[in-house]
VOPAGU-2260 file (C-alpha; in pm, 1 decimal, decimal comma):
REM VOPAGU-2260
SITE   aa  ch    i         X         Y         Z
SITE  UNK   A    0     287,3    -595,3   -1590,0
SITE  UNK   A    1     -66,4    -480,3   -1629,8
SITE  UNK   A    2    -338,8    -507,4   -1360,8
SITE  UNK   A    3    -691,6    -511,5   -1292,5
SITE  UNK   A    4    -744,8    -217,8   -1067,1
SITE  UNK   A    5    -996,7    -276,3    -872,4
SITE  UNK   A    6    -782,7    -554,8    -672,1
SITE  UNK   A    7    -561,6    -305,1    -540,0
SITE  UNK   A    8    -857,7     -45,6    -426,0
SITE  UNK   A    9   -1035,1    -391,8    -239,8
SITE  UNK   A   10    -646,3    -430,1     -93,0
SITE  UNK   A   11    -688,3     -48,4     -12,6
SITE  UNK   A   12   -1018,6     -47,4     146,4
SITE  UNK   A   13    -878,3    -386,5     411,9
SITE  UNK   A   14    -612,6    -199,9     485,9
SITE  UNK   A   15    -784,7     126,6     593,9
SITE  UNK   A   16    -969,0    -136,1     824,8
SITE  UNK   A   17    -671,7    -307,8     948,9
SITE  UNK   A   18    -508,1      46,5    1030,6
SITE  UNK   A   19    -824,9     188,5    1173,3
SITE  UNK   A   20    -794,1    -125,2    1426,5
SITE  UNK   A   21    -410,3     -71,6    1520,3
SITE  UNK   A   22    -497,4     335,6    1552,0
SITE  UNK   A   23    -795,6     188,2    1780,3
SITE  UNK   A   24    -584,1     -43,5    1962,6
SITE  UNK   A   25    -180,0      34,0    1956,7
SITE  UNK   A   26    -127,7    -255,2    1882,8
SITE  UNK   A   27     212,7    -314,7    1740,8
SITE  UNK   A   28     175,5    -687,8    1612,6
SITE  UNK   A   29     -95,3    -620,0    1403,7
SITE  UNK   A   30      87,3    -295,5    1223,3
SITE  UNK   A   31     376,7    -556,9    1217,8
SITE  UNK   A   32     192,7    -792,2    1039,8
SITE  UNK   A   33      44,4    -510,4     803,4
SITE  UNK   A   34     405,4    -370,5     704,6
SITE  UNK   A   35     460,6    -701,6     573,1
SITE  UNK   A   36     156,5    -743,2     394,1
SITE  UNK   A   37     309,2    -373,5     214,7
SITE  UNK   A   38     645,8    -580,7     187,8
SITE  UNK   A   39     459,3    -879,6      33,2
SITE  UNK   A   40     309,1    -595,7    -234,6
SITE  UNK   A   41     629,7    -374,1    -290,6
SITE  UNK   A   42     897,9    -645,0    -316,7
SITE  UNK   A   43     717,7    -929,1    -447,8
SITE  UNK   A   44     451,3    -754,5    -652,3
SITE  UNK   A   45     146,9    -747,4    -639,8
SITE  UNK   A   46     105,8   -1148,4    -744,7
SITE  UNK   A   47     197,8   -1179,8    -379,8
SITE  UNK   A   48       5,0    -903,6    -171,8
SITE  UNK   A   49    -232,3   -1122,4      26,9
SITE  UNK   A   50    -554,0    -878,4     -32,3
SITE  UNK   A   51    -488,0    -872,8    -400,4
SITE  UNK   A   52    -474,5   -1264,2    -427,7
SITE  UNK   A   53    -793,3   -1258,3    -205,6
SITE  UNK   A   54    -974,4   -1040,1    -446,6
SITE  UNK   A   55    -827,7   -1277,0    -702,6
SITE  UNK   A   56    -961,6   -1533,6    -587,4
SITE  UNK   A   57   -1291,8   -1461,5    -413,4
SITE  UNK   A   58   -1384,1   -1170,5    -575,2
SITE  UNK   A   59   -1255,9   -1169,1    -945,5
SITE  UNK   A   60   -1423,0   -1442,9   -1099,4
SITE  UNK   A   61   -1768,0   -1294,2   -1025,5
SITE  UNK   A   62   -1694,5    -978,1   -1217,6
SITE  UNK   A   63   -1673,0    -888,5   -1598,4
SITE  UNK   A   64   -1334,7    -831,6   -1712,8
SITE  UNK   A   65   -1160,2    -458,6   -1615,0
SITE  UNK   A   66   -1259,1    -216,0   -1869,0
SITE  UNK   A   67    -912,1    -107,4   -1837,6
SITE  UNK   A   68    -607,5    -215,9   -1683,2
SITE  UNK   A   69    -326,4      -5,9   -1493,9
SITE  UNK   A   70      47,6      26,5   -1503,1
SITE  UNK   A   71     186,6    -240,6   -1170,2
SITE  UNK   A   72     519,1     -44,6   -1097,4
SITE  UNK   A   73     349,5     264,7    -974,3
SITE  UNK   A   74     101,1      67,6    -704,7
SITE  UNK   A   75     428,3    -137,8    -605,8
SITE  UNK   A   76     582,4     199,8    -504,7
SITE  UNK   A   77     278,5     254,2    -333,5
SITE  UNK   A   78     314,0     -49,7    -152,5
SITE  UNK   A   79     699,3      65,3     -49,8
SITE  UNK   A   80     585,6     439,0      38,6
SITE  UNK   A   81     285,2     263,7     280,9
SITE  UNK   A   82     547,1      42,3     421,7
SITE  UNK   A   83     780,0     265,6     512,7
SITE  UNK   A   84     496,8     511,0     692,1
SITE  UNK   A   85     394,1     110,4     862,1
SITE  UNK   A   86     717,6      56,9     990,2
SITE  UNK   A   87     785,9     403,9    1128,6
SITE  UNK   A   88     453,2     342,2    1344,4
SITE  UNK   A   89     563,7     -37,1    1450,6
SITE  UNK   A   90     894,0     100,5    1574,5
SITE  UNK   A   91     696,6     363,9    1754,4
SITE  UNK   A   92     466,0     117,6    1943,0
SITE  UNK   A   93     710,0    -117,4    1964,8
SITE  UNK   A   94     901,2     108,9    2150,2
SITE  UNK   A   95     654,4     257,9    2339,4
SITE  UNK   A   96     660,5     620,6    2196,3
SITE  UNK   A   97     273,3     625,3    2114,3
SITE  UNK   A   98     334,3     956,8    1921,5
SITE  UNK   A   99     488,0     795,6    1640,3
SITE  UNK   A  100     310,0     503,7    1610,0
SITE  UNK   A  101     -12,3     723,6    1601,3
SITE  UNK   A  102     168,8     912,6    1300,3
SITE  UNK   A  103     318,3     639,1    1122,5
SITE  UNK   A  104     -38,9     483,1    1159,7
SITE  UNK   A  105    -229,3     750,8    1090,9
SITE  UNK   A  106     -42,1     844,7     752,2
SITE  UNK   A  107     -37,5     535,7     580,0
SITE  UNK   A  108    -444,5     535,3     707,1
SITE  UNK   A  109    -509,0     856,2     507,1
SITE  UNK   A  110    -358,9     707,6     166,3
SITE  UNK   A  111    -481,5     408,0     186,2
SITE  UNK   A  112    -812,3     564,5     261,4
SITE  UNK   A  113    -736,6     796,6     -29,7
SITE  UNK   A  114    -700,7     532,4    -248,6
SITE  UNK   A  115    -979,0     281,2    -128,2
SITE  UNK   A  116   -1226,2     594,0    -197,1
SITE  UNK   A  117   -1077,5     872,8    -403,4
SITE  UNK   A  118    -866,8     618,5    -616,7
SITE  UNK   A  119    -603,1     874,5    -481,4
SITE  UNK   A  120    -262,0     662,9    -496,3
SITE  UNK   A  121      19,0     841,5    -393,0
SITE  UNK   A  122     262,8     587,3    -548,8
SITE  UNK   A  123      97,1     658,8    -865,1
SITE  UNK   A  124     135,5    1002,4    -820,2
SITE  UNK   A  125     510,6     982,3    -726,1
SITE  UNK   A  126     627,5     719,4    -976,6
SITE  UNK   A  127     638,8     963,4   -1288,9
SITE  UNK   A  128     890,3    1197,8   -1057,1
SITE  UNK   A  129    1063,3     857,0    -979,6
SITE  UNK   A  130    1144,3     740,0   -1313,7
SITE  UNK   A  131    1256,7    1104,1   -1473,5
SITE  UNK   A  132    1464,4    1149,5   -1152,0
SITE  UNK   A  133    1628,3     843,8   -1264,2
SITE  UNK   A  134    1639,2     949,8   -1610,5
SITE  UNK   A  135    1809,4    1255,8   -1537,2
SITE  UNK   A  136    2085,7    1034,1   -1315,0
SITE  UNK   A  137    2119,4     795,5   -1635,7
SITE  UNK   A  138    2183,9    1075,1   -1838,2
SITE  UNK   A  139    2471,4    1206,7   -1619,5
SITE  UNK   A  140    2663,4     914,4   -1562,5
């Protein structure tokens, strides 16, 4: 499924802010709440990330159409790689060992900066090495 990409990079750019805020505060809700939003994106798609449907929706109809449109699958994996960096922090302020919610945090902060700025997505970058990984497993069994 094909997608407008400036939805995700909106998505990217509220959740640098929404990290920035748990990195500010420790708090473990809100990075709760955030790893599902990543959830949301890498299990459902991206039809169901809340920020994309809120630049759908607010944002979308006052633009021209994308001059081009990008590839789903590898911003889903994005989603999963930011969720899994997410989780790692909530279990670490959950649990009270600061140091790893501060790098769980942190982490999925610098890509999703990356992305919100650079248009740096590290799922994108990782999916190609996905799919011929799983090429090569096809090809063996």
């Amino acid at each position: 499924m094909q997608t407008d990409p400036r939805g995700p990079r909106l998505a990217a750019a509220l959740t640098a802010i929404v990290l920035a805020l748990v990195l500010a505060t420790g708090s473990c809700p809100l990075l709760g709440v955030q790893t599902l939003v990543f959830a949301l994106g890498s299990f459902g798609g991206l039809r169901l990330a809340p920020y994309v449907r809120l630049f759908q929706a607010l944002v979308l109809p006052r633009l021209a159409p994308p001059s081009a449109t990008e590839d789903e699958r590898p911003l889903r994996l994005d989603q999963g790689v930011l969720m899994v960096f997410a989780a790692v922090g909530t279990l670490g302020y959950c649990t009270e060992v600061t140091w790893l919610g501060v790098m769980g945090a942190s982490t999925a902060l610098t890509a999703a900066f990356a992305n919100a700025v650079f248009g740096y997505s590290v799922g994108c970058e990782l999916y190609p090495l996905v799919r011929h990984a799983q090429g090569r497993l096809t090809s063996r069994a």
